[in-house]
VOFI-378591 format. One record per residue (C-alpha): x, y, z; residue in one letter. Coordinates in steps of 0.05 Angstrom, whole numbers, plus 5000, padded with zeros to 4 digits. Example, Ala and Ser with C-alpha at 12.3 -4.5 7.8 and 13.67 -1.06 7.14 Angstrom:
# residues 2
524649105156a527349795143s
***
This chain:
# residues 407
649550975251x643550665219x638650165264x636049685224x626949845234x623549305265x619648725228x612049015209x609748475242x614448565314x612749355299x605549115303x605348645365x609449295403x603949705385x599049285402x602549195477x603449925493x595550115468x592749475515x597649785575x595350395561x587650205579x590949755633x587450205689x581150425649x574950115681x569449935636x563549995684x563750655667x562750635594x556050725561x551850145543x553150305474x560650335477x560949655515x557249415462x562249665402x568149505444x566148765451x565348665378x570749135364x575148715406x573048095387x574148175315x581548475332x582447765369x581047415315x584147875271x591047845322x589247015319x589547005243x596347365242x599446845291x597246265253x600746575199x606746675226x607245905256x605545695186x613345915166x616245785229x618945135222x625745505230x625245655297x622944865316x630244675268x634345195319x631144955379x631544265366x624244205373x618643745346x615044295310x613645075324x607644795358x611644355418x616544985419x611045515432x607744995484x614245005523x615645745515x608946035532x606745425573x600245345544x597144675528x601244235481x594743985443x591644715428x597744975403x598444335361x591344485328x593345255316x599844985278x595744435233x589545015219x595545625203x599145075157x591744935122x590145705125x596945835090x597445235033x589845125016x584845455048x586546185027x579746475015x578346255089x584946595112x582947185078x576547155117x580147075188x584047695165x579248065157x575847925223x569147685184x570146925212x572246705273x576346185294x571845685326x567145785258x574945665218x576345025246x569744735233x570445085156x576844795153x575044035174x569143995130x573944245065x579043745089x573543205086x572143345015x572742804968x580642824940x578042704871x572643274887x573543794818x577644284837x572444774810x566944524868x572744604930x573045304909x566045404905x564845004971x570445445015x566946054981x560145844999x562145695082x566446355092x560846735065x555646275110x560346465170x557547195173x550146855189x550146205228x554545865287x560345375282x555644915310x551045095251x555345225199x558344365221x550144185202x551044605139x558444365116x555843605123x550743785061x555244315026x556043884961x548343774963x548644484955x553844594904x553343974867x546443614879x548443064831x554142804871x551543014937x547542424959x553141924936x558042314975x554242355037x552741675039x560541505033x562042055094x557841795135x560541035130x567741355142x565141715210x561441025224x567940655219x572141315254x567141315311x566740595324x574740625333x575141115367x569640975422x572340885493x569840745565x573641055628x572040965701x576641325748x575841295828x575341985852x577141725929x570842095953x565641475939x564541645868x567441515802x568341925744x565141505677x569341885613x566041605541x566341705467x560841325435x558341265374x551341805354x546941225346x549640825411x548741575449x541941725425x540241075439x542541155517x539341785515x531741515498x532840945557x535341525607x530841935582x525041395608x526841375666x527842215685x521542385639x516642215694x520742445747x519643185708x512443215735x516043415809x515543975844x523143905862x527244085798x533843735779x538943905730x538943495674x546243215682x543743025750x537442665724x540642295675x546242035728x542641855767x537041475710x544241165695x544440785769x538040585755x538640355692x544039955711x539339625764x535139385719x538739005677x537238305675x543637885689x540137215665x541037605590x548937795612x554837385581x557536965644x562237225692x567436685715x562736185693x556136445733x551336995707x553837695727x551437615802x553238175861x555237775929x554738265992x557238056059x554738346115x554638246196x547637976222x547038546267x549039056221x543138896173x537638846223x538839526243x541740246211x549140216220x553040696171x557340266134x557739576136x556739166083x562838946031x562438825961x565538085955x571438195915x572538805913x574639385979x568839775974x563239836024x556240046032x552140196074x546839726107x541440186085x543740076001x544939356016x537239306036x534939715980x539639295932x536538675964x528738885940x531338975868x537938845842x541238125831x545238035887x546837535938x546837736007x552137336052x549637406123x555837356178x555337216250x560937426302x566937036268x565437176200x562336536197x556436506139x549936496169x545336496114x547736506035x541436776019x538636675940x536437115886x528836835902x528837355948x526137855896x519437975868x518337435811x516837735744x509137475753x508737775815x512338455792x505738535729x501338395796x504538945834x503539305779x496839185760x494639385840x498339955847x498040245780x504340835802x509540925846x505840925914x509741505949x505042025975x502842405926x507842145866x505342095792x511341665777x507641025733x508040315749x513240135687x518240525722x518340295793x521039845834x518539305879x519639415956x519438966017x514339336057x517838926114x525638806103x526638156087x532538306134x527038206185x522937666169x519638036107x516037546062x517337675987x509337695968x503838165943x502038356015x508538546030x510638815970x509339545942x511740025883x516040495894x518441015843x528140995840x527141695888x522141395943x525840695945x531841045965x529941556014x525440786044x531640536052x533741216076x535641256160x534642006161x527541876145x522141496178x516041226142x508641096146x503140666114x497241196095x490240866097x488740856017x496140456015x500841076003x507341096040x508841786068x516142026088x517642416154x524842786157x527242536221x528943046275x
***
C-alpha cells in the first residue's frame, strides 16, 4: 500500500519541530562565546528565513479562509493560533506584496539577507512610489533597498527609501518628494488623535498621534523647560522630564489667549473648606465640576500660579470668600521678580528666572500679600516640594529658601 509523502513544505516544518525538541534541554551558558555568537545570527537568519516561508504560504491561502468561512487567512490564523488580529493582518498584506510585486525583495527574505522589520519598511516605501513611476526605475529602486538592507537599519533604510528616486532618478526626485511629503501632510493631519484615559490611581494616561512638525514643535517648548533642570545633581529619565515639563507647560498657559469656555475664559474654580486650606490636610479641595480632588497643598501651589478661582467654604458649604484671579503676581510685577532674583531661588538651584514661578512667601491662604516682598522665584521642582507637607522650609540670609525633609 503506497502512503502518499508529505508536502516539502509540512516535511520541512516536521523537521524543523523535532531538531528545536531535540536542543529542548541543551543550555546555552555553556557554549563558547564564539558559538553564541554564530548561533544568534545563525538563528536569526533561519527566523527570518522560517518568516519568509510563512508569508508565502498565506499568500495562496485564501482557500483555507473560503472553507472556514473566514474573513481572510489572516482572521483565520488569529483565531487558530491566538495571536494578535492586527499582526497577522500585516503578515497577510506584506506575503501578498512579497508574492505579486515585490519578488526581488522576497527573494532577499529567502535568502535570510533582509529581515523582516527592514521588509516592511522596503515594502511601504515601493508601495509609495509614484503609480506612473517607469517601470524600469521600480525595479531599479527595489534592487537598490534589498541590496541597502545588508548595511543600514529599518530605521535607516525608512531615511534612505524617502530619497530613493533622488538616487535613481535625480531629475524627478525633487518633484516627487515634494508631492510625498504633501500626501503624509494631509495623511498625518487625519489621522492625528488625542486620548486621555483615567487609570483610577490619580493619573491619566495621554495616547497621541500628531503631526512631525506639531511634535517637534512640543518637543522644543518641553524641552525649555527640562533643559535647565539637566544642570541637577539628581538625574531623571527623560520620559519623566518631559511629563512632567508637560504639567508645567500646561500651567503656563495664558487663559486670557484661550477660546471661551461656556462663555468665560478657560478659568479653574476650586472649592475648598476654610480650615482645610489654612492648614495641611491630605485631600480636600474639589475641582468645581468635575469629582476629582486635590490636595490642600496643590490647591495653594495652583493658587501662586495657575488661573484659578479659589471658593473658600465655611461649615455649611456656605461661600466664604470667591476669591479673584488678582491674587497672582501681575505680569509687571512677575519682570520685577525677575529682575531681583535673577534664578530660581532654591538653595543652591541654577534654574534661570524665565523658567520659574512666582511664590507667595506667605500663603495668601494666610493673609499673604501678593507683592515683591512677599513674592519669590521658584524653579516647577522647588514650588512643589514649598507647597510640599513632608518638607519644612527656611528663609537663608542672602534670600535663598532651603528645604528640610521632615522627620
Amino acid at each position: 500500500m503506497l502512503v502518499n509523502s508529505p508536502h516539502p513544505v509540512l516535511a520541512c516544518a516536521a523537521a524543523i519541530e523535532a531538531a528545536l525538541q531535540d536542543v529542548n534541554g541543551v543550555e546555552p551558558a555553556f557554549m563558547r562565546t564564539s558559538e553564541k555568537a554564530d548561533a544568534l545570527l545563525a538563528l536569526a537568519r533561519l527566523e527570518t528565513q522560517l518568516a519568509a516561508l510563512r508569508l508565502k504560504v498565506m499568500a495562496a491561502a485564501d482557500d483555507v479562509a473560503e472553507e472556514s468561512g473566514a474573513r481572510d487567512v489572516a482572521a483565520w490564523l488569529a483565531h487558530e493560533s491566538h495571536d494578535a488580529p492586527a499582526a497577522c493582518r500585516a503578515d497577510l498584506h506584506l506575503g501578498t506584496a512579497l508574492d505579486s510585486r515585490w519578488t526581488r525583495l522576497a527573494a532577499g527574505i529567502t535568502a535570510g539577507a533582509v529581515n523582516l522589520a527592514q521588509a516592511r519598511v522596503i515594502a511601504r516605501a515601493l508601495d509609495e512610489l509614484p503609480d506612473d513611476l517607469d517601470p524600469a526605475l521600480l525595479v531599479q529602486a527595489e534592487e537598490h533597498l534589498v541590496e541597502a538592507a545588508g548595511e543600514y537599519r529599518p530605521d535607516q533604510l525608512r531615511v534612505l527609501s524617502r530619497r530613493i528616486l533622488d538616487v535613481i532618478a535625480p531629475e524627478i526626485g525633487e518633484a516627487e518628494e515634494a508631492k510625498q511629503l504633501a500626501r503624509e501632510e494631509e495623511r498625518a493631519w487625519e489621522t492625528t488623535s488625542l486620548t486621555l484615559t483615567r487609570r483610577g490611581d490619580g493619573t491619566t494616561r495621554l495616547t497621541g498621534l500628531l503631526p512631525d512638525a506639531a511634535a517637534v514643535r512640543l518637543a522644543t517648548y518641553l524641552d525649555a523647560f527640562t533643559s535647565p533642570r539637566q544642570q541637577s545633581t539628581t538625574a531623571m529619565p527623560q520620559h519623566r522630564a518631559r511629563g512632567q515639563a508637560f504639567c508645567a507647560l500646561l500651567e503656563h498657559l495664558d487663559p486670557a489667549k484661550l477660546p471661551d469656555h461656556g462663555g468665560d475664559a478657560t478659568t479653574v474654580m476650586v472649592t475648598i473648606d476654610h480650615a482645610a486650606l489654612a492648614k495641611d490636610l491630605a485631600a480636600a479641595a474639589g475641582l468645581v465640576g468635575t469629582d476629582d480632588k486635590i490636595t490642600a497643598a496643590q490647591a495653594r501651589r495652583l493658587a501662586c500660579t495657575a488661573q484659578i478661582i479659589p471658593v473658600v467654604l465655611g461649615g455649611k458649604s456656605e461661600i466664604l470668600d470667591l476669591g479673584r484671579t488678582r491674587r497672582h503676581f501681575s505680569p509687571a510685577q512677575r519682570k520685577a521678580l525677575r529682575l531681583r532674583d535673577q534664578r530660581c531661588r532654591g538653595e543652591n538651584c541654577t534654574v534661570p528666572a524665565s523658567w520659574c514661578e512666582a511664590h507667595h512667601w506667605k500663603p495668601w491662604s494666610k493673609d499673604g500679600k501678593t507683592n515683591l516682598a512677599d513674592g519669590i522665584l521658584l524653579c516647577s521642582h522647588h514650588h512643589h516640594r514649598a507647597h510640599d507637607n513632608r518638607y519644612s522650609s527656611e528663609r537663608m540670609p542672602n534670600g535663598d529658601i532651603r528645604f528640610h525633609r521632615r522627620n
